[in-house]
Structures are given as structure tokens and as C-alpha cells.
C-alpha positions, 0 to 999 in steps of 0.5 A: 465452483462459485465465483471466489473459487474460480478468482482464486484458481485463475489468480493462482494459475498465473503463478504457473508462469513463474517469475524467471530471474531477472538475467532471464528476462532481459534475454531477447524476446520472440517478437511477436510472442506465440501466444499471449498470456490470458490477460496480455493486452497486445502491444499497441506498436513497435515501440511499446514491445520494446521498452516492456522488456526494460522494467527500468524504461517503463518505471521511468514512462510514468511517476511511480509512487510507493504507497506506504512506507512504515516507520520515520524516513530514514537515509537508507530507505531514501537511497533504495528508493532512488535505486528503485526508481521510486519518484514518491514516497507515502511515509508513516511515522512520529504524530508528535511535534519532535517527530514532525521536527525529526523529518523536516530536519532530515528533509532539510539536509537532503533538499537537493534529493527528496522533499515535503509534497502536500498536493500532486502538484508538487509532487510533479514539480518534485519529479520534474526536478529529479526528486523524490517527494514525501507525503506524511501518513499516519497508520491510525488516529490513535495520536489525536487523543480522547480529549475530544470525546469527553462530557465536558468540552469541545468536539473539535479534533486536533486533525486540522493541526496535524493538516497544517503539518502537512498530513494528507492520509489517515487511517482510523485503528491500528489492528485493535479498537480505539476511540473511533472503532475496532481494529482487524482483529474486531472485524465485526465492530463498528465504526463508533459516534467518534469515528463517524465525526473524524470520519466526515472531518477527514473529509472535509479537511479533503485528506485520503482516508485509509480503511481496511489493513489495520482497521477493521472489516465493519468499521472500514465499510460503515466509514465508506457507507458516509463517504458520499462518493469520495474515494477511500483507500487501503494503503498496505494489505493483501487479499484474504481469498490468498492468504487467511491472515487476519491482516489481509482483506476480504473481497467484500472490503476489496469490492467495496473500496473499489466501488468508491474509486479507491485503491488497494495497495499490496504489501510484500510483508511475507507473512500477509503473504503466506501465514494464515489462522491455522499456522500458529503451531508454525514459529516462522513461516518460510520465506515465499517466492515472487510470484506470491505476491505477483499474484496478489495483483493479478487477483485484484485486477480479475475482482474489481479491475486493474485501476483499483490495484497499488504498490503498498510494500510496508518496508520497515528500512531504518525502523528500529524493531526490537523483534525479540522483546518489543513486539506486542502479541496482543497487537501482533498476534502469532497467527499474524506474524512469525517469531523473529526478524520480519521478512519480506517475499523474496525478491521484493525484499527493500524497494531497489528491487522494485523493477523485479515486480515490473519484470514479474507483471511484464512476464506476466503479459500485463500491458505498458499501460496496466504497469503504469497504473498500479506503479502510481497512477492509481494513487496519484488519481485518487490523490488529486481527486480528493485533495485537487492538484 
């Protein structure tokens, strides 16, 4: 059995543990447990084994950050993330000036509830002061135009104005090739001539710089390969050794992106989940359990450890998707995703139900401290690792 083999089989084997109903789990507890699960960390005292049977009182010992939410903020997503005990919200969305006018104006009539963070200062300050922050991402750099890349005219692009909007996270494509590389449906190109100067912009303009997912396999590694040490990150994917989707991420990438001192964030989107390359006879695929996506931490913790693992659940809440006629199959290819409304693993289905996850890696023996990471603490050093506090 070679090494990918015995990750999958062990990932795959925490499943048999099963996620019980969350009823199930607020019943009390033998203290201490018989056995511990393979990876528990054994509870450090009295008060540690008591708050993880609460997945409310352990979202609330830490800063919880959702590491991608698609689409423009919108007040319904606001309010599940409130009920989830979400304390930062990474928002995609709009790159143009209407769609930058669209959130601050939104912010502006929900001041009390949720604001614009720029550094992790003020998203501490926001949660000292009981609310939500926000900080602006963008999914591809598709928006920044070509202008930049013809004979005759300046290099310079537009980024530094998009930075004073207050944009902090970039990803390079959006699943096909562009100006700065090629797409996840183009694993084997690389990143271009354009790409390597956005590439050593984003950085010094000291933004997160998002491979992987969307962008793809080669292009994300030769952007890590000139990133000299600084962190890169995938905001929304899952493990392709899981799922054969040509959505999700090879442990190569993976690797990779750990070795920077990044971080992976995993999606709940079921078809990342649960279709794969061979399924395009299949129109919709089932809707999957929990402990698929439980799975997908306890693989990234066995690969590359568990500082290197993120919520990034890709919630489409208040995002109008014409399913039926505005998906673009060349963009979103069938072996990608099912036919109809998009469905998320069930019990992770919006972010109010995030303390589900907590309650799965609880049963799952994961330590207090394990939970907290992944829950925000990750993001939040990397965060402040390239932006400063």
C-alpha cells in the first residue's frame, strides 16, 4: 500500500465513526471516555472535556472565520452567519465600482451588525465589539483587464486601486485560462509572463494570494515556486485523493501550499464532495452525508497537519444562480457539477449550521485546541502574517 493509499483508507475509516445527530450528542458523555479515538488529543483538564461537549462554548473560545463565501453579501447570509456563530466573513463578489458601492451601502445600513476589515486588527476590534467583519475577496483576477498586457502601454495593473477598496485576497483564474494562467480544467499550464508580475504585485501590495480551486495545478505551483517564503492559500477546494473532481486538489498542491505555511479551506459544495470524472452519465449526484466532509479535515490534518486546514464552505446564499439556463458547461463542466440547484453535504447546508462540524470533529476526538484552528485561527495567521496586524 503506498503512502496515498494508506491516507485515503485511514481518512476514510474515521467515517465509520459516523457523525450522530446533533440531540445525540449533547447526551452526557462517559468521563473519561474508554478509549479515545486514533487521533484524540486527551482533554488537558476538567474544564476542556466539559465545553467539548458544547460546540457553541468552543466556537465561542475562539474568533471563527468563514473562509469564502461566494457571491455579493446579502442579508440572509448575514443572519445564518450570526446563528452560526460566525465572527468573519471572507466575501467574494462585484469588481466594479457599482458593485463596490452595492456592499458599502449594505454595510452602511447594517453598521451596528457587521463591518469592512482591512487588517486583523479590525477584525478583532469587530468581535470585541459583538460584530461580524467582512473582508473583500476576489475569486479570479479576470476583472483587472488586459490593458496592462499590450505593446504599447504601461505594465501597471489596476490591483493597487482595487487594494484601496479594500481588497486583501486574490485568486489568479476561474477554472479556465486567462491573461495570468490556465484554470483547473488546464492542470498542465503554467503560469504566464502576466501572471508572474501580478504574482510578485500581489505580494508586494502584502494581499493573500489564493491558488488552487479555481486556478490550476501547475499555474498555482509555479506562483508558489516565486512567492519566497510568503504564505499562499486555497480559499474553497477539497482533496482530489477523495473526491476525483476536477474541482478539488491533488496532495502535490496540497503539500505545496503547506510547505508555505498556508492554508487549504474546504467547501461543502456536495459535488466536490462526491462527483467525480467518471460520473458525467450521472445528471445529479446524491446528496451526501456529514461525515463526507468530516473527512475531508481529518485527510488534511494525516497529510500535511492540522494548522494547514480552514472552513472554506462556498455558500451561494442570496446569490441569484439561474441553474437552468445560466450555467456555462464550459466553465462548469458536467463531470464538475450536477444539473439543477446546487446542493451542499447535508448538514452543512447554510452556515447556521456550523457547530454541526464542531459537534462532527468533536466526535471525531479532535482536541479544543485542533477545532479552534481550523475554525479560524489558521486564516487569521496567515492573515496577519502577510498583511501585519
Amino acid at each position: 500500500m503506498n503512502r496515498r493509499e494508506f491516507i485515503r483508507a485511514s481518512a476514510l475509516a474515521g467515517a465509520t465513526a459516523g457523525f450522530g445527530s446533533l440531540a445525540a450528542a449533547q447526551e452526557v458523555l462517559p468521563s473519561p471516555p474508554p478509549v479515545l479515538a486514533p487521533h484524540a488529543v486527551s482533554p488537558q483538564d476538567k474544564s476542556d472535556r466539559s465545553s467539548a461537549r458544547d460546540p457553541m462554548a468552543i466556537q465561542r473560545g475562539t474568533l471563527v472565520v468563514e473562509g469564502l463565501a461566494a457571491g455579493y453579501l446579502a442579508e440572509d447570509h448575514l443572519k445564518a452567519a450570526e446563528a452560526g456563530g460566525v465572527n468573519c466573513i471572507v466575501q467574494g463578489g462585484g469588481a466594479d465600482f457599482q458593485s463596490y458601492a452595492r456592499t458599502f451601502n449594505f454595510l452602511e445600513r447594517r453598521k451596528e451588525r457587521v463591518v469592512q476589515a482591512r487588517t486583523v486588527h479590525e477584525i478583532r476590534e469587530a468581535h470585541r465589539q459583538g460584530k461580524i467583519a467582512m473582508i473583500f475577496e476576489w475569486q479570479s483576477a479576470n476583472a483587472l483587464g488586459e490593458t496592462f498586457n499590450q505593446p504599447l502601454g504601461s505594465p501597471e495593473t489596476p490591483l493597487r486601486a482595487h487594494y484601496e477598496m479594500g481588497l486583501r485576497i486574490i485568486g489568479l483564474c476561474y477554472n479556465v485560462a486567462n491573461v495570468f494562467g490556465a484554470g483547473n480544467l488546464e492542470p498542465h499550464t503554467g503560469l504566464s509572463r502576466a501572471g508572474h508580475r501580478l504574482v510578485e504585485e500581489i505580494h508586494k501590495l502584502r494581499m493573500v494570494l489564493d491558488v488552487g480551486g479555481h486556478t490550476g495545478e501547475q499555474t498555482s505551483l509555479d506562483a508558489i515556486a516565486i512567492s519566497s517564503g510568503v504564505p499562499a492559500i486555497c480559499t474553497h477546494t477539497n482533496v482530489a485523493a477523495l473526491c476525483d473532481n476536477p474541482r478539488c486538489v491533488s496532495d502535490r498542491l496540497i503539500e505545496a501550499i503547506a510547505g508555505t505555511g498556508g492554508v487549504v479551506g474546504l467547501t461543502a459544495f456536495n459535488d466536490y464532495l462526491a462527483r467525480g470524472r467518471k460520473q458525467t452519465n450521472v445528471p445529479r449526484t446524491p446528496q451526501v452525508a456529514l461525515d463526507r466532509y468530516l473527512d475531508q479535515f481529518d485527510y488534511i490534518r494525516k497529510l500535511v497537519g492540522v494548522d494547514h486546514a480552514g472552513l472554506g464552505p462556498d455558500f451561494v446564499k442570496g446569490w441569484n444562480i439561474d441553474y437552468e439556463h445560466g450555467v456555462n458547461r464550459e466553465i462548469m463542466t458536467p463531470e464538475m457539477v450536477s444539473e439543477g440547484t446546487w446542493l451542499y453535504v447535508k448538514g452543512f447546508e447554510d452556515i447556521d449550521e456550523l457547530p454541526n462540524v464542531t459537534q462532527g470533529l468533536i466526535e471525531r476526538g479532535w482536541s479544543t485546541e485542533e477545532i479552534h484552528k481550523v475554525l479560524g485561527e489558521n486564516w487569521l495567521r496567515v492573515y496577519e502574517q502577510v498583511w501585519g496586524v
